[in-house]
C-alpha positions in Angstrom: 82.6 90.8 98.0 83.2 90.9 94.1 80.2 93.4 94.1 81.8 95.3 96.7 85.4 95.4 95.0 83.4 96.7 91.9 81.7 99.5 93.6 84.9 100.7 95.2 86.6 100.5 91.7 83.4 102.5 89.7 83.2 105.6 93.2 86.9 105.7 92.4 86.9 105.8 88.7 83.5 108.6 89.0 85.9 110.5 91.3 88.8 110.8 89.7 88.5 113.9 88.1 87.2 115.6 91.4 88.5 118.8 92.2 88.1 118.1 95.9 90.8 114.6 95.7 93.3 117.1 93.8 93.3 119.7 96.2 93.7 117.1 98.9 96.1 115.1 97.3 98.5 118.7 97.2 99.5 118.1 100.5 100.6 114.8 99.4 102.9 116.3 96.6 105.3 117.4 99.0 106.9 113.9 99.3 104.9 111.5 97.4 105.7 113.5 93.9 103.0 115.2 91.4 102.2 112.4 90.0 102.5 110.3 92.9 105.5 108.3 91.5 107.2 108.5 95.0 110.6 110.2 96.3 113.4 107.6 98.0 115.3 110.4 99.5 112.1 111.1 101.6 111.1 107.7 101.8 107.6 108.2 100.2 106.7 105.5 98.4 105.4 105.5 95.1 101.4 105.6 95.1 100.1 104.8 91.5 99.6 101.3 90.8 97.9 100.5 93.9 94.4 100.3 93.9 91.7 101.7 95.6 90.9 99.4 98.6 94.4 98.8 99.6 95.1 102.8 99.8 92.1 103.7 101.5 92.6 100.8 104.2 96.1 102.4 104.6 95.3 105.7 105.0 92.3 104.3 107.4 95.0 102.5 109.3 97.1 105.9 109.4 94.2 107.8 110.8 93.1 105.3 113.5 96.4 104.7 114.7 96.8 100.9 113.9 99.7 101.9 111.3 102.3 104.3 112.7 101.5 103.4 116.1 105.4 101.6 117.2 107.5 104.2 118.0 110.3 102.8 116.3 108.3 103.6 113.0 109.2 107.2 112.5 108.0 107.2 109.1 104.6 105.8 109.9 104.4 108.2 112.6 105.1 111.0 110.0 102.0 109.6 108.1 99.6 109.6 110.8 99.8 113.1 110.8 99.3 113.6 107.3 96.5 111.2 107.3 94.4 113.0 110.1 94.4 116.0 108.0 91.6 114.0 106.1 88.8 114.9 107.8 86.1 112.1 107.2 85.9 109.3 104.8 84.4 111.6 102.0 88.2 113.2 102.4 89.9 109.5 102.1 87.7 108.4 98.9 88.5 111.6 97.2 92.1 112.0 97.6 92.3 108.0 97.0 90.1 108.5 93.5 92.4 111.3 92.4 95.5 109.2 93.1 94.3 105.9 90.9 93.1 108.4 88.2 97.1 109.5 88.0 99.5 107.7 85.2 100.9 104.7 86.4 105.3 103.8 85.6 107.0 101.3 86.9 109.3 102.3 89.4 113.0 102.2 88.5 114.9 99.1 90.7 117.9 99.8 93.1 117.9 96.4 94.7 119.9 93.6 93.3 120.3 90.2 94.7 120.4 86.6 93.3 117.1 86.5 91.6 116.6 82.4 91.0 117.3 82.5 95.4 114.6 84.9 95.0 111.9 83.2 92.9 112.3 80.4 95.2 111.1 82.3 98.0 108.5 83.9 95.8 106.7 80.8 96.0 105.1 81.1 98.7 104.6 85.3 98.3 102.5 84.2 94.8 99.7 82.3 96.5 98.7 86.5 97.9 100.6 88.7 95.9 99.8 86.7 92.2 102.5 85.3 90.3 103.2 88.4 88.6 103.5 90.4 91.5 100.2 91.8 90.4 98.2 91.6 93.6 95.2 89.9 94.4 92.1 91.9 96.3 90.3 88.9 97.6 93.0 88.3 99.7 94.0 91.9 100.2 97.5 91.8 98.8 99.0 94.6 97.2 100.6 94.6 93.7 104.7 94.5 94.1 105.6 94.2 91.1 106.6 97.4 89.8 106.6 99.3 93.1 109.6 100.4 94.5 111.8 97.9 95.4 113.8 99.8 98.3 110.5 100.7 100.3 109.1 96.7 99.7 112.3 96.0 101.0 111.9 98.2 104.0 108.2 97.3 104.9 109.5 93.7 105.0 112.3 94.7 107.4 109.4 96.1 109.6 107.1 93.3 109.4 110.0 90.8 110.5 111.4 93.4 113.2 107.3 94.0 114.8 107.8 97.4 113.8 104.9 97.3 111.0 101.8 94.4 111.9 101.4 93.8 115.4 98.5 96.4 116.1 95.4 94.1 117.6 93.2 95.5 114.7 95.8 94.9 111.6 95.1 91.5 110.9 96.5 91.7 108.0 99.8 93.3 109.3 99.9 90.4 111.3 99.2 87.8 108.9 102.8 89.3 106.8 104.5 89.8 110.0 104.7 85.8 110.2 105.3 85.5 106.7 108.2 87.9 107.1 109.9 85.8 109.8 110.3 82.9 107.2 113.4 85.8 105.7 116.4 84.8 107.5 118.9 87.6 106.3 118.8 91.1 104.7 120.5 89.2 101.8 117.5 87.0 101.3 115.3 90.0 101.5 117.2 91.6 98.6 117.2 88.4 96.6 113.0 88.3 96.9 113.1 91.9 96.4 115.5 91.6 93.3 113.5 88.7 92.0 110.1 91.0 92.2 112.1 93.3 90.0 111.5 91.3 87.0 108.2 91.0 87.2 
């Protein structure tokens, strides 16, 4: 798998400068920014900063309809029809190249919450995520740290509700859908959240 991480890291890196990822990645400007830094008031998260296998299995997930498939998940619903404009995987790995090639920020935070409650919690979110919120690939965790905080915090609300994670073929939607349960409260959502912040 380390050989397969590598390959996926060196097409994306070869592609980045492709013509064909930028012109795909236009239709993505829209909402997710030209730099792909994201825009809250159309709840498009920010894309930079995530790398290559986690995108492409999102926008995989988009296309097959295992994300966006609850009908409670307007937003995810609003993706699967951006995704299927990606014709074929060729599509996929280019617009996914062009958006690692972009500049990466950290996002700016608009969650706060008792942050020690937080790292508590973090505990057991480490052993995927990394202890610096820095994501691990072998166990196909994200990066948080860094991200933004208010769509973290609304992908956990999902995973807790059923709303994101409970398609047949996401196993790892389901996998965080039980980890979400362990949140009791909004409050301790924004205390993980805000605790991820300083990261």
């Amino acid at each position: 798998r380390a050989d397969q991480a590598a390959t996926v890291a060196e097409d994306a890196v070869q592609g980045a400068g492709s013509d064909n990822g930028k012109m795909l990645f236009a239709t993505c400007v829209a909402c997710h920014g030209a730099n792909g830094e994201g825009n809250q008031t159309l709840n498009a998260p920010k894309l930079t900063g995530l790398d290559a296998t986690y995108l492409k299995r999102q926008l995989m997930n988009y296309k097959n309809g295992v994300r966006g498939a609850n009908p409670d998940d307007t937003l995810g619903l609003q993706m699967r029809g951006m995704a299927s404009t990606l014709v074929n995987d060729a599509a996929v790995d280019n617009v996914v190249a062009y958006i690692t090639s972009l500049p990466d920020a950290p996002a700016a935070t608009t969650i706060s919450g008792d942050v020690e409650r937080g790292k508590e919690t973090y505990e057991t979110c480490k052993h995927c995520h990394g202890a610096k919120g820095e994501g691990i690939w072998s166990r196909n965790a994200p990066r948080q740290a860094g991200m933004n905080d208010w769509y973290v915090a609304a992908q956990l609300v999902n995973f807790k509700a059923g709303i994101r994670g409970t398609h047949e073929q996401d196993s790892f939607g389901r996998q965080m859908g039980q980890m979400a349960q362990m949140l009791s409260s909004e409050q301790e959502i924004n205390d993980l959240v805000a605790y991820i912040n300083t990261l």
